[in-house]
C-alpha positions as CSV (number, residue, x, y, z in Angstrom):
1,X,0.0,0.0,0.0
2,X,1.6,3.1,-1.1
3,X,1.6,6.2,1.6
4,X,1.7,9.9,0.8
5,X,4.8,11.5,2.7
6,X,2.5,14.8,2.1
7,X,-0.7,13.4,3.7
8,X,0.2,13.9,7.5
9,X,1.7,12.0,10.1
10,X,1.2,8.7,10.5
11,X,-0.9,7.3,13.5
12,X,-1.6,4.5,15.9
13,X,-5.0,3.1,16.1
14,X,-6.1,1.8,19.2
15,X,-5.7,-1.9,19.8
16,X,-5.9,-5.0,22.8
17,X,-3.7,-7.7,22.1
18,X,-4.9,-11.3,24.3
19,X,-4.6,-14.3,24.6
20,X,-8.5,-15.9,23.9
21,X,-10.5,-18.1,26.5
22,X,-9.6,-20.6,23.2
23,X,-5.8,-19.9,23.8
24,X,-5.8,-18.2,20.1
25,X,-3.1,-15.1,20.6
26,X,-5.7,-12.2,19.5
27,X,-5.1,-8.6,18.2
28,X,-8.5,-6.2,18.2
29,X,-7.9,-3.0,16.4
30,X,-10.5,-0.5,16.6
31,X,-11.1,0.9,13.1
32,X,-14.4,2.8,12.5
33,X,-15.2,4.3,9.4
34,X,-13.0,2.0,7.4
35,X,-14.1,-0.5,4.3
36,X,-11.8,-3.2,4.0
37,X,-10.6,-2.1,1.0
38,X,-8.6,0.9,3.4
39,X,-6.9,-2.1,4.8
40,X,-4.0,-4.1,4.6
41,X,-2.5,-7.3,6.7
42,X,0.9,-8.7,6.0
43,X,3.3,-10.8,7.9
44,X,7.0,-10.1,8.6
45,X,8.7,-12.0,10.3
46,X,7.1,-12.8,13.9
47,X,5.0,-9.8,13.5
48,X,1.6,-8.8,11.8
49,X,1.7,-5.8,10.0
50,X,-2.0,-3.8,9.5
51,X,-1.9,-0.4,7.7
52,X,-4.5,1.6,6.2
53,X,-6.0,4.7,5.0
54,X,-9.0,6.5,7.0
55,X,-10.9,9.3,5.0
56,X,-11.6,12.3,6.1
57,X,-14.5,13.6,3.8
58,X,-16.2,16.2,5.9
59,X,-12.4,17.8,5.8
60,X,-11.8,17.5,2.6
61,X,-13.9,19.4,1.1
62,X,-12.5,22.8,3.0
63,X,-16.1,23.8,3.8
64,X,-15.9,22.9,7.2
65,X,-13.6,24.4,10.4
66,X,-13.0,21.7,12.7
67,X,-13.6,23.1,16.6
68,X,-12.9,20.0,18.8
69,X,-10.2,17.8,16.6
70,X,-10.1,14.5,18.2
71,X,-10.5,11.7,15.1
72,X,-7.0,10.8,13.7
73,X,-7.6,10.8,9.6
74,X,-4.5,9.8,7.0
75,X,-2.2,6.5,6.8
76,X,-1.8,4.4,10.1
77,X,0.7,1.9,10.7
78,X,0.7,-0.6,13.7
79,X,2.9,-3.9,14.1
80,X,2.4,-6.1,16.7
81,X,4.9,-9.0,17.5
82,X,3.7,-12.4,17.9
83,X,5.4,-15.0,20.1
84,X,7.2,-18.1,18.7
85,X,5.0,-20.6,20.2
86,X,2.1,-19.3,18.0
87,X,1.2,-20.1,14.3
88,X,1.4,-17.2,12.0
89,X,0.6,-19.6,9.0
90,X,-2.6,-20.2,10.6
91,X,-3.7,-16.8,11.5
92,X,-7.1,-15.5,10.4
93,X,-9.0,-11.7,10.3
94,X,-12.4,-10.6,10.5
95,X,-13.2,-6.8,10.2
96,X,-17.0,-6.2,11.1
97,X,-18.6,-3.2,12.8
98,X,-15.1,-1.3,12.6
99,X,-13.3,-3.8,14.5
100,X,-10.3,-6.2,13.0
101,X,-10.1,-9.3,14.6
102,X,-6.8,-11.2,14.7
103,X,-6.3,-14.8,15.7
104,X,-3.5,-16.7,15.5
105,X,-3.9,-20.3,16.8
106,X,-0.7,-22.3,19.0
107,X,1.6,-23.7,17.4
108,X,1.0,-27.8,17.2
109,X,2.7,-29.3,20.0
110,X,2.7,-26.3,22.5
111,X,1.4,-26.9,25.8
112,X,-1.0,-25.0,27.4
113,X,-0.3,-22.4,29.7
């Protein structure tokens, strides 16, 4: 996903990483106002990589003067590192209601904690 150096800072959305009653290691990222085609999950290394784009259309259109600025708009970038006795290969994502789940499963053979 290309980002525009002129478009702003980047910024962190906000995010709980856990591990799930089923053991799964989980990542919840908090994303409203986002289609998942503002989105994009990659792996590298021992971390999962989400980045994006949120719109800001009320701003763009330089009608309006923002009094209260507390929405972060523009590119976001968050990694979070996974440990070694979990299975990146296996990982799945849901995005619904303008939250991304993450789940990445144990790896086989780790015992439970």
């Amino acid at each position: 996903m290309f980002r525009d150096p002129d478009s702003g800072p980047p910024w962190v959305p906000c995010a709980d990483v856990f591990l799930s009653t089923a053991g799964e290691f989980t990542i919840k990222v908090e994303l409203a106002g986002l289609c998942r085609e503002d989105l994009e999950l990659s792996i590298e290394g021992r971390g999962v990589r989400i980045t994006g784009h949120r719109h800001d259309n009320d701003q763009s259109s330089g009608r309006n003067r923002n009094l209260v600025p507390a929405i972060n708009w523009g590119w976001f970038d968050l990694v979070v590192d996974v440990p070694a006795d979990y299975d990146l290969s296996r990982a799945t994502a849901k995005y619904q209601n303008g939250l991304l789940r993450v789940l990445v499963p144990p790896a086989e053979g780790r015992s439970k904690k």
